[in-house]
Residue, then its C-alpha position, 0 to 999 in steps of 0.5 A: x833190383x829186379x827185373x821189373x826195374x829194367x825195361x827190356x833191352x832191343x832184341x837182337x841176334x844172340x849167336x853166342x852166350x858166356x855164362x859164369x858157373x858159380x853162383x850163376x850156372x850152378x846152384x849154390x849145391x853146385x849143382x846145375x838147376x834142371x830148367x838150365x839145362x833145358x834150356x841151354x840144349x835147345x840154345x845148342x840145338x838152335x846152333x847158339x854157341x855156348x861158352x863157359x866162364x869160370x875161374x876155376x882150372x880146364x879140369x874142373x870146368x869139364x865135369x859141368x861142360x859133360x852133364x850139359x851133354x852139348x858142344x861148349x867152348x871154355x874160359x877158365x883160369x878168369x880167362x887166361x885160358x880159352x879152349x875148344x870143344x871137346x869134340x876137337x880134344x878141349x885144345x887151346x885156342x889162348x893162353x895168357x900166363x902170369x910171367x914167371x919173374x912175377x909168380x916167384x915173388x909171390x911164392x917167396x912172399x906167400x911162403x914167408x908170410x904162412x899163406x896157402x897159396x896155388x900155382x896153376x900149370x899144365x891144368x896142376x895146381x901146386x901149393x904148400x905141404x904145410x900142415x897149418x894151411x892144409x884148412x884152406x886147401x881142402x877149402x878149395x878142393x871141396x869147392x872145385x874138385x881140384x886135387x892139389x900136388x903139395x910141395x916142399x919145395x918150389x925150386x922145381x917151379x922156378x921160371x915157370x909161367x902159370x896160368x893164374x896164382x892164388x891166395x886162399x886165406x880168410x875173408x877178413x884177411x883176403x882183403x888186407x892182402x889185397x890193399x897191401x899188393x895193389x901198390x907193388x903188383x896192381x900195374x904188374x899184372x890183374x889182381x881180382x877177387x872171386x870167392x871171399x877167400x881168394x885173392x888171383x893174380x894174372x897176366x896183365x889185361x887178361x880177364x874174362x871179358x878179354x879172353x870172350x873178345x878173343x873168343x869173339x873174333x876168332x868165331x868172326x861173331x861181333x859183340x852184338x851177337x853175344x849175351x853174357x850171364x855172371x853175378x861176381x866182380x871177375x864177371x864184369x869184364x865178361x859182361x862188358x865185353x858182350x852186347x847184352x849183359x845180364x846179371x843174376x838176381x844174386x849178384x853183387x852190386x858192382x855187377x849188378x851196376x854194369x848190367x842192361x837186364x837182371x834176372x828175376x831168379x837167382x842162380x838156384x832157382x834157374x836164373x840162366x834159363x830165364x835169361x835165355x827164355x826171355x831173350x832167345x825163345 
């Protein structure tokens, strides 16, 4: 599926655009491609509101909002958080945690069954001090930058909310432990998968898309006015809850399904940019 699959979408008033960071933003170095930035300066400059969209924690979203050097609203943590600019001390504007009841037993669980795990609160994550899952925290840590606080024991975290839980295991595994938690957790709360190794867990309803909605409404802007950039199953609901979703080349097919518009580039080569370009220049 290319762009040339797609007839063109009516034009409309982008006001605001929501973009994922890997695999979209970020090239697969992690890195953001220079004509992305070109690009989503002169959105900004034009008064377009830009808005990152990420799994990943507050803290290692802001690296990535401070290279586009421009004012950005973040979701992070798939949405259970929003937060205001920097330029109004990146306060939150929603916070939607996991309940705590819910969070213990995925601890229990996770420490029972030798799983390396992370608990987000207060922009910290926490996971086991074990050294057999240390593999997969460095996993993470090289990933998104996220410097982890090993425990040895959890007692301290109990009746806590955090703002997302998760899984880090292998790709085969991941999806094991997924078709075993659907039956007891899949009405308690959002399980989703990212990356191949994560496995997340959120409060009920909250995901990207819910968090933009929000975002939406508290700007007075209407979905019509939003355009939304992903390529993963947690960017779905993001590109639902936008007027015009675009999908990268790169994406996979679930996303590519719920798309008006597919890129010609995939996120490595400027992907973002040919969105904007086409759309807003």
């Amino acid at each position: 599926m290319n762009t040339r699959s797609r007839s063109m979408p009516p034009r409309r008033e982008i006001r605001l655009i929501a973009m994922d960071l890997d695999g979209t933003l970020l090239d697969d170095g992690k890195r953001i491609p220079p004509e992305n930035l070109v690009a989503i300066r002169r959105c900004a400059a034009r008064g377009v509101k830009i808005v990152l969209a990420s799994g990943r924690m507050t803290p290692s979203v802001e690296p990535v909002a401070a290279e586009l050097g421009v004012e950005t609203f973040i979701i992070s943590y798939n949405g259970a958080v929003v937060c205001a600019p920097a330029t109004e001390g990146r306060r939150r504007l929603l916070h939607s945690p996991l309940p705590s009841d819910i969070a213990g037993e995925l601890i229990e669980f996770g420490l029972r069954r030798r799983y390396m795990f992370n608990f987000y609160h207060d922009d910290r994550v926490y996971g086991p001090a074990a050294p057999d899952l240390r593999p997969f925290a460095e996993l993470y840590s090289a990933r998104t930058g996220a410097r982890y606080e090993l425990l040895d024991d959890f007692s301290i975290l109990k009746g806590i909310a955090p703002s997302k839980f998760l899984y880090v295991t292998s790709p085969e595994e991941r999806e094991k432990l997924r078709d075993e938690m659907l039956e007891p957790f899949g009405k308690r709360c959002s399980i989703v998968r990212t990356d191949p190794e994560y496995l997340e867990f959120l409060a009920p309803g909250v995901d990207k898309g819910s968090a933009l909605s929000a975002l939406l409404t508290m700007l007075r802007l209407r979905k019509e006015n939003a355009m939304a950039i992903g390529d993963g199953e947690n960017d779905i609901p993001l590109l639902e809850a936008a007027g015009l979703p675009v999908a990268m080349a790169n994406a996979s097919p679930e996303c590519l399904s719920r798309a008006e518009w597919v890129t010609g580039r995939d996120n490595s080569n400027g992907g973002v940019a040919e969105a904007i370009e086409r759309f807003l220049f």
